[in-house]
N, CA, C and O atoms as a MOPAC input file, in Angstrom:
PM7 MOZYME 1SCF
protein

 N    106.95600 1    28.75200 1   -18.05900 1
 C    107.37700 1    27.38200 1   -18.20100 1
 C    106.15000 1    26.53700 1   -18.54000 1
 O    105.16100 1    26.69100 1   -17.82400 1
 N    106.10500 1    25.76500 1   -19.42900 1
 C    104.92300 1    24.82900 1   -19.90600 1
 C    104.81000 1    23.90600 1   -19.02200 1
 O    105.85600 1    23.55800 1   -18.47300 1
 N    103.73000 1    23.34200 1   -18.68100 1
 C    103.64500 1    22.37000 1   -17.94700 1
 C    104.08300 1    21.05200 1   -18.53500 1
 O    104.91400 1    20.39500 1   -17.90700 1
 N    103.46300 1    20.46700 1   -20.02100 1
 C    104.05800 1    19.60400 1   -20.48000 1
 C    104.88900 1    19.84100 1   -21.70000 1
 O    104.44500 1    20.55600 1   -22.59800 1
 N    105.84300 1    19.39000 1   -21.76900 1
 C    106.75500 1    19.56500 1   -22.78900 1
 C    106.56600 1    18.43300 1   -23.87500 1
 O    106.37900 1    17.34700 1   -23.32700 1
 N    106.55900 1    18.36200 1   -25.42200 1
 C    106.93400 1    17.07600 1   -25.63000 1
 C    108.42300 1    17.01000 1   -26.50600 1
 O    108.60200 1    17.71400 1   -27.49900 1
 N    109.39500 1    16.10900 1   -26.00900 1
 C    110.21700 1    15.81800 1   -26.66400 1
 C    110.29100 1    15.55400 1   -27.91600 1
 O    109.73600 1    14.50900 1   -28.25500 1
 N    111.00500 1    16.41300 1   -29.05000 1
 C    111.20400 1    16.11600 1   -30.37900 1
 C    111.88300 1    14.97800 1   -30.99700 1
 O    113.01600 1    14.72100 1   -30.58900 1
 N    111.37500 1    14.26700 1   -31.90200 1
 C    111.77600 1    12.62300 1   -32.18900 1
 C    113.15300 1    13.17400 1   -32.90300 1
 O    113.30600 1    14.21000 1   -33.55000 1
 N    114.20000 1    12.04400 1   -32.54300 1
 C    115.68800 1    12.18000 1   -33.08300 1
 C    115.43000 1    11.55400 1   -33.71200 1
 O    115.84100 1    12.17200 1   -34.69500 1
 N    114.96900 1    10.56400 1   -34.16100 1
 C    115.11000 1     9.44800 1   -35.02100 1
 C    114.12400 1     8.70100 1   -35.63800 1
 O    113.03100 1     8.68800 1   -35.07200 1
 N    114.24400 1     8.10800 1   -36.61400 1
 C    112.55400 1     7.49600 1   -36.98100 1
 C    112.76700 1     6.34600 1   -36.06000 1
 O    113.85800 1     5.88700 1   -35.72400 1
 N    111.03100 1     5.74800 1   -35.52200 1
 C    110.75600 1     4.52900 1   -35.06500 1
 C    111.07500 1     3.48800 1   -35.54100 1
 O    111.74600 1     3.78300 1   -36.53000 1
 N    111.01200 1     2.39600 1   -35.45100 1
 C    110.49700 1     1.02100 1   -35.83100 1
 C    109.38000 1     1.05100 1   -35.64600 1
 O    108.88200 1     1.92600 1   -34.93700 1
 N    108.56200 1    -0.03400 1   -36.31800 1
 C    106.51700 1    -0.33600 1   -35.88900 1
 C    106.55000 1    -0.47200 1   -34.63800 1
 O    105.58700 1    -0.09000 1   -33.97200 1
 N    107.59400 1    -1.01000 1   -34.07400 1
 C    107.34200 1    -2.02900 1   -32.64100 1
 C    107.37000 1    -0.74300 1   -31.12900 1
 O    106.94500 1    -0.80100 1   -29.97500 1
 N    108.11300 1     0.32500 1   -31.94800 1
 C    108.40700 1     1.41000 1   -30.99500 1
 C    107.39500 1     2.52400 1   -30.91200 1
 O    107.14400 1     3.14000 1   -31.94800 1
 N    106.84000 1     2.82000 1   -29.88600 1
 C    105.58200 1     4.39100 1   -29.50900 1
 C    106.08200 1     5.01600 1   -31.02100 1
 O    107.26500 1     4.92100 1   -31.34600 1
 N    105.37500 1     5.47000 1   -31.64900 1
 C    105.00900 1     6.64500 1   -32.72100 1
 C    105.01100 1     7.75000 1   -31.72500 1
 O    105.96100 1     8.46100 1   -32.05100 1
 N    104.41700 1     8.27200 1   -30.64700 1
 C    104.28800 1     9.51000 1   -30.54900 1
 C    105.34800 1     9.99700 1   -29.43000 1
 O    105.68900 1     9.56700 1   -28.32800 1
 N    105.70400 1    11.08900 1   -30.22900 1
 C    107.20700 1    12.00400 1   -29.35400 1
 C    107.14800 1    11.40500 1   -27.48300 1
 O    106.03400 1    10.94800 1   -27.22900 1
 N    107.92800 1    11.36900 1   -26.51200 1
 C    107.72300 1    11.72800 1   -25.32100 1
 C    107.51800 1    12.72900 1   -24.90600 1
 O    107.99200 1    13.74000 1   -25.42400 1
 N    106.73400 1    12.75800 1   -23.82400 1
 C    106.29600 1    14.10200 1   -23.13800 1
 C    107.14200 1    14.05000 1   -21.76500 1
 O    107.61000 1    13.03100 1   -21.25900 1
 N    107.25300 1    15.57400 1   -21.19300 1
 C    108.20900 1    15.70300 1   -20.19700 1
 C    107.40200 1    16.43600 1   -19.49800 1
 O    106.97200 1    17.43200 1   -20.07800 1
 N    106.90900 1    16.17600 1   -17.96300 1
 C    106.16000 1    16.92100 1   -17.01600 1
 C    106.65900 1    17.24500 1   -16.28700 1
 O    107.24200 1    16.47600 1   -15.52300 1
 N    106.68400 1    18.77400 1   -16.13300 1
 C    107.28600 1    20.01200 1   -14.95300 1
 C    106.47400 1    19.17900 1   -13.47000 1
 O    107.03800 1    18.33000 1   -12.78000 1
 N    105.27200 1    19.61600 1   -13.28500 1
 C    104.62000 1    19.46800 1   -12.25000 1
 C    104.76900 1    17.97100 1   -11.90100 1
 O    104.47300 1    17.79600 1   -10.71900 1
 N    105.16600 1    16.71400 1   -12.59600 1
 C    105.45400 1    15.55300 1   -11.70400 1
 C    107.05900 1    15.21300 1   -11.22600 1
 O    107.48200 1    14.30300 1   -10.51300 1
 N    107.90000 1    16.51900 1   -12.03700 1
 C    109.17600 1    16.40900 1   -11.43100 1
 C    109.53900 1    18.09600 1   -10.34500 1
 O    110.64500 1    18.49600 1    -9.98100 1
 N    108.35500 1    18.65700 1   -10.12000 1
 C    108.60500 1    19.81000 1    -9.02900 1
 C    109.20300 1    19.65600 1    -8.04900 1
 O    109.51800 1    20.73500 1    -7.54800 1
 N    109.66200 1    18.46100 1    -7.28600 1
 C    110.57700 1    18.79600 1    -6.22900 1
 C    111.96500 1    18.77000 1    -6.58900 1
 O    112.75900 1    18.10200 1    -5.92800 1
 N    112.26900 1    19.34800 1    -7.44400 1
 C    113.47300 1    19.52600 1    -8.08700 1
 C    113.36600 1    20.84100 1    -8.46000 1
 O    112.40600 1    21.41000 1    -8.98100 1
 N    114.73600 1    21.39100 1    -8.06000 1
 C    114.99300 1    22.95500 1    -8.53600 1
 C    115.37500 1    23.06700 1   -10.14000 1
 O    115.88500 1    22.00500 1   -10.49600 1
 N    115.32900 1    23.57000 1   -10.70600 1
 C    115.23100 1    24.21600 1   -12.16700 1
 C    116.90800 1    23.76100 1   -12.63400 1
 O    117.27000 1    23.13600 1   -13.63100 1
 N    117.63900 1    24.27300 1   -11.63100 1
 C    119.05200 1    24.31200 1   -12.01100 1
 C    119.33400 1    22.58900 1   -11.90800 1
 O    120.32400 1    22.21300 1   -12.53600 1
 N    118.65400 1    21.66500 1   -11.27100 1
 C    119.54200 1    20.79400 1   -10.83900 1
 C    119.18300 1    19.53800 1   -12.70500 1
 O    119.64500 1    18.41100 1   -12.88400 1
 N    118.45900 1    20.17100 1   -13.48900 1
 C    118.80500 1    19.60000 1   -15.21700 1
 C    118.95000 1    21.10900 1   -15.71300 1
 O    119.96300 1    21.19400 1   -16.40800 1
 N    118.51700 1    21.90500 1   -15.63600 1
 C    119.22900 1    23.24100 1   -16.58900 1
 C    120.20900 1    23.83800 1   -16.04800 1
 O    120.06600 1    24.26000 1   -14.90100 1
 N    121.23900 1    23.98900 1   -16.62400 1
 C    121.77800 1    23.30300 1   -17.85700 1
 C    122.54000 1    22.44000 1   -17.55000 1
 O    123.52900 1    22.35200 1   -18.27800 1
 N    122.42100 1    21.35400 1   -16.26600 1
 C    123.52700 1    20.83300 1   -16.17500 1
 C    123.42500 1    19.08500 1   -16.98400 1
 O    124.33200 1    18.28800 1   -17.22200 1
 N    121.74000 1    18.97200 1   -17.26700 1
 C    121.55700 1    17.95600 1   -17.93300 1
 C    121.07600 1    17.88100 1   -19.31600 1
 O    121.36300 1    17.03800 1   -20.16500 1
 N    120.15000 1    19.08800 1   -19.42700 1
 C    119.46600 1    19.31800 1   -20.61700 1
 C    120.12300 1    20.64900 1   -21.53100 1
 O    120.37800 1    21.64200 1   -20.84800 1
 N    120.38400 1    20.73600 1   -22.86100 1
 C    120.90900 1    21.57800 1   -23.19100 1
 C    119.75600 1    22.84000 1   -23.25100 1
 O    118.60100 1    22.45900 1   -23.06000 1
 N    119.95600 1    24.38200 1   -23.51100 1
 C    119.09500 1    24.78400 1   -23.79100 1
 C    118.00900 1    25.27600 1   -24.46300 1
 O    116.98500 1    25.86100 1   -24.11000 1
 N    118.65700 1    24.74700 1   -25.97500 1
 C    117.81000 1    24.34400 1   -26.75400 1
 C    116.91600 1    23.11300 1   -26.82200 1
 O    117.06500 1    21.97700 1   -26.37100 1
 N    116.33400 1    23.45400 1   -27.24000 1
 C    115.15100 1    22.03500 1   -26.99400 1
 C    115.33600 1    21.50700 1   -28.49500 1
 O    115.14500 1    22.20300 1   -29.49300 1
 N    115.82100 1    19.88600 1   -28.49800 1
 C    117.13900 1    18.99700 1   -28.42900 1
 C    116.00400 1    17.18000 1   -28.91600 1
 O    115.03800 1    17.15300 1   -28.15300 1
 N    115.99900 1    16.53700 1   -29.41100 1
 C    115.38600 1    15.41800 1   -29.27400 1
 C    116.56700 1    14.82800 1   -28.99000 1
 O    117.63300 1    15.40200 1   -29.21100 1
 N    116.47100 1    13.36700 1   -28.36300 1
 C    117.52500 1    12.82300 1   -27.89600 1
 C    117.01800 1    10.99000 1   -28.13700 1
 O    115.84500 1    10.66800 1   -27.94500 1
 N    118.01500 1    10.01400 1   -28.54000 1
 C    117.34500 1     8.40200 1   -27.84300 1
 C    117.47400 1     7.53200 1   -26.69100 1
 O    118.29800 1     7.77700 1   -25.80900 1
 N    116.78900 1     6.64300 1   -26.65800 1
 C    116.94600 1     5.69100 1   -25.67400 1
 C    118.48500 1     5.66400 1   -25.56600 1
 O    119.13900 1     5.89800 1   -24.55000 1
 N    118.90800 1     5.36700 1   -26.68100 1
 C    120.44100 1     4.44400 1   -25.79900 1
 C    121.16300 1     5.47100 1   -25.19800 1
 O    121.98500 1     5.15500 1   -24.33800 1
 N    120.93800 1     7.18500 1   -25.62600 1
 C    121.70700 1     8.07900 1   -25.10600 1
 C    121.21200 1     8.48000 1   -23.63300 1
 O    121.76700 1     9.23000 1   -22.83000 1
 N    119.71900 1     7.59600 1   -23.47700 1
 C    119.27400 1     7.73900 1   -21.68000 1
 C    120.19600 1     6.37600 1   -21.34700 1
 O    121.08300 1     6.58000 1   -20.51800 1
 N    120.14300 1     5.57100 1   -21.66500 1
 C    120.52900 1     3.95800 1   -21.39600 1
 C    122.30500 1     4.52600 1   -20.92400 1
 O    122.88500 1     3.99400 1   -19.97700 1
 N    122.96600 1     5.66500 1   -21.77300 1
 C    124.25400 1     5.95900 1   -21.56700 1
 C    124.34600 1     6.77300 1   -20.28800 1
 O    125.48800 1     6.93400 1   -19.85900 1
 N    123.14400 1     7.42400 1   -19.46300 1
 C    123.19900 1     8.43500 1   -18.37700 1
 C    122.77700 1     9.44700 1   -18.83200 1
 O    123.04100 1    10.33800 1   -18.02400 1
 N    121.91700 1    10.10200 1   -20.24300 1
 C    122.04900 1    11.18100 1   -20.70300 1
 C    120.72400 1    11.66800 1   -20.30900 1
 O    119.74900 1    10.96800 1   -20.03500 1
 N    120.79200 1    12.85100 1   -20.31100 1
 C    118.98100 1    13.40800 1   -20.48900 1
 C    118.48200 1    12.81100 1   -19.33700 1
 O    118.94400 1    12.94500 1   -18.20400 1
 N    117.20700 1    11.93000 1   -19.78100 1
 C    116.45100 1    11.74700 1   -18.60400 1
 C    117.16900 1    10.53100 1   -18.00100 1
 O    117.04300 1    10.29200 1   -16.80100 1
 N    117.67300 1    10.01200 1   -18.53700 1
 C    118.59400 1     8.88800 1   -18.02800 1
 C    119.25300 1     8.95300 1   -16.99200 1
 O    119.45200 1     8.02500 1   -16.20800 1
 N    119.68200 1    10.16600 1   -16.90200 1
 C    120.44800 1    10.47300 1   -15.73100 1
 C    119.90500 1     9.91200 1   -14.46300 1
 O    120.55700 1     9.23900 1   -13.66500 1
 N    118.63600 1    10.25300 1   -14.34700 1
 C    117.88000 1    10.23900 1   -13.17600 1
 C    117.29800 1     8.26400 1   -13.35000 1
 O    117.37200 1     7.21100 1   -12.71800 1
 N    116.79000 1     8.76600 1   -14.54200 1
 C    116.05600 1     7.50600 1   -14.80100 1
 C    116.67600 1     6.18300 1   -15.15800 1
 O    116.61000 1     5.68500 1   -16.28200 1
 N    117.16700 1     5.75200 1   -14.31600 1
 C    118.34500 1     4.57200 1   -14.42200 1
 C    118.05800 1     3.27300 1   -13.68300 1
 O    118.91400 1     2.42000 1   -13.45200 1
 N    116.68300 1     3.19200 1   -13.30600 1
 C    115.94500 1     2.34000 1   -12.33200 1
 C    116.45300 1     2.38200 1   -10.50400 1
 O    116.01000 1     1.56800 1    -9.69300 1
 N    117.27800 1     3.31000 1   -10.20000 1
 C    118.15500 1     3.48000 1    -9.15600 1
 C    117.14900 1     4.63100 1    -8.44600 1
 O    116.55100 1     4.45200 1    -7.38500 1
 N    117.10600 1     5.60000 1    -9.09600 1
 C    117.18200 1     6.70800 1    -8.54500 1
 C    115.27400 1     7.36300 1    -9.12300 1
 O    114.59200 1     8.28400 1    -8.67400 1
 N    115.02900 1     6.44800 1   -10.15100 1
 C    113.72500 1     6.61500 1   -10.63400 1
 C    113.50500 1     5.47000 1   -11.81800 1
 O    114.34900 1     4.94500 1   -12.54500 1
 N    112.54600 1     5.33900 1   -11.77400 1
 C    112.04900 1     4.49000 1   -12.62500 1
 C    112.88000 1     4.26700 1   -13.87800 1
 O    113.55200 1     5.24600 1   -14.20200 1
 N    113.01000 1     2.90600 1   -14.86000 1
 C    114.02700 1     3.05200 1   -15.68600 1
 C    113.40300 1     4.04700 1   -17.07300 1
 O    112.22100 1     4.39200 1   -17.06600 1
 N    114.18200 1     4.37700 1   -18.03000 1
 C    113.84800 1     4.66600 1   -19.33600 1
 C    113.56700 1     3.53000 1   -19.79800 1
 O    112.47200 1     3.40100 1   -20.34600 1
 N    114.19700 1     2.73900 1   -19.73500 1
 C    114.20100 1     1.73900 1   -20.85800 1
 C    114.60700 1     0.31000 1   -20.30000 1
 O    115.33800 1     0.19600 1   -19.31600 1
 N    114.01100 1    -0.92600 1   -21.09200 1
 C    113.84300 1    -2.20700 1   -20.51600 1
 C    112.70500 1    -2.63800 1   -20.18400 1
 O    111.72600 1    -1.92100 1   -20.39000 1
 N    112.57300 1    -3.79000 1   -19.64700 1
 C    111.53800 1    -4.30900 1   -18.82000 1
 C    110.54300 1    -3.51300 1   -18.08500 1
 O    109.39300 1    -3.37700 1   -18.50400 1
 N    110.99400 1    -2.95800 1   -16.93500 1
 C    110.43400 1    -2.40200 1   -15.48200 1
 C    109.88400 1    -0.98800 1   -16.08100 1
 O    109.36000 1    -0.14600 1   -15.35100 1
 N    110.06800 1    -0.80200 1   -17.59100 1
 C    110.09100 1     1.20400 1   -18.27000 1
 C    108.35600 1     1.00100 1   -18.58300 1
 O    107.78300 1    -0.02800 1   -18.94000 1
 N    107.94600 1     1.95800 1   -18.39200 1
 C    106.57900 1     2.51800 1   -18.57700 1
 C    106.40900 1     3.33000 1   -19.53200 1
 O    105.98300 1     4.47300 1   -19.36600 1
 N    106.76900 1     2.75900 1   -20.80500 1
 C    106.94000 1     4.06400 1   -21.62200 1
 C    105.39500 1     4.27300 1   -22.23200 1
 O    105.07800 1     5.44700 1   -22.42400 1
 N    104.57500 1     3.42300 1   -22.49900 1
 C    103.03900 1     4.01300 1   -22.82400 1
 C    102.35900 1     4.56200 1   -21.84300 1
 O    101.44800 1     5.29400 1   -22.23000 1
 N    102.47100 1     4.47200 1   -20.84500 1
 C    101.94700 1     5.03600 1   -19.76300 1
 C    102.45500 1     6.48900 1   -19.30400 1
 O    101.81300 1     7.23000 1   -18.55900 1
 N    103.48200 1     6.72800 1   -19.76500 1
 C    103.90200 1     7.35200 1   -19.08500 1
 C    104.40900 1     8.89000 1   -20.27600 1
 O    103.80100 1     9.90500 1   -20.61600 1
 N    105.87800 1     8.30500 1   -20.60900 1
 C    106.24700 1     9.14700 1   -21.61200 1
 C    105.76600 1     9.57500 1   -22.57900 1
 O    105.54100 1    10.75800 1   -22.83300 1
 N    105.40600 1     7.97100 1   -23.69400 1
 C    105.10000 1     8.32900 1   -24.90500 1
 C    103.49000 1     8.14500 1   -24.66600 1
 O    102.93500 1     7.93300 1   -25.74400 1
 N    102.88100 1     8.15900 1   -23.92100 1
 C    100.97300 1     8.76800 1   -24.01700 1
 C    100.53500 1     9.70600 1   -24.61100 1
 O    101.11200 1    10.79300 1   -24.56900 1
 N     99.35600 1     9.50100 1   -25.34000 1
 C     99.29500 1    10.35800 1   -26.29200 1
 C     98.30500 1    11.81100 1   -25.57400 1
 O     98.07700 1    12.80500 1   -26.26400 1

């Protein structure tokens, strides 16, 4: 299992949006068992996906809904810091 993954872009950017893919880290989501997103969130092909389909519950959305973890997307989202860092 890779430690970091990076997510494949579904879609082209806008200027205003990160250029570089998101990355997905095993070791900062380890207290989670394997099964509890494969396969019940992530398909098993490796899949690019967008915001609005996290914004819908999908993918990382699921989790990441500002409830249950930090949001994907909006205001309160860390996405240079976090996801899309290069």
């Amino acid at each position: 299992m890779p430690v970091v993954v990076r997510v494949p872009i579904a879609k082209s950017h806008g200027v205003a949006d990160p250029a570089d893919p998101g990355l997905f880290s095993h070791w900062q989501h380890d207290e989670y068992q394997c099964f509890v997103c494969h396969p019940a969130i992530f398909p098993k092909a490796r899949k690019g996906f967008t915001h609005d389909e996290m914004d819908e519950g999908r993918f990382c959305g699921a989790c990441h809904n500002g409830q249950s973890a930090p949001p994907a997307s909006g205001a309160r989202a860390t996405c240079r810091s976090t996801c899309h860092a290069k």
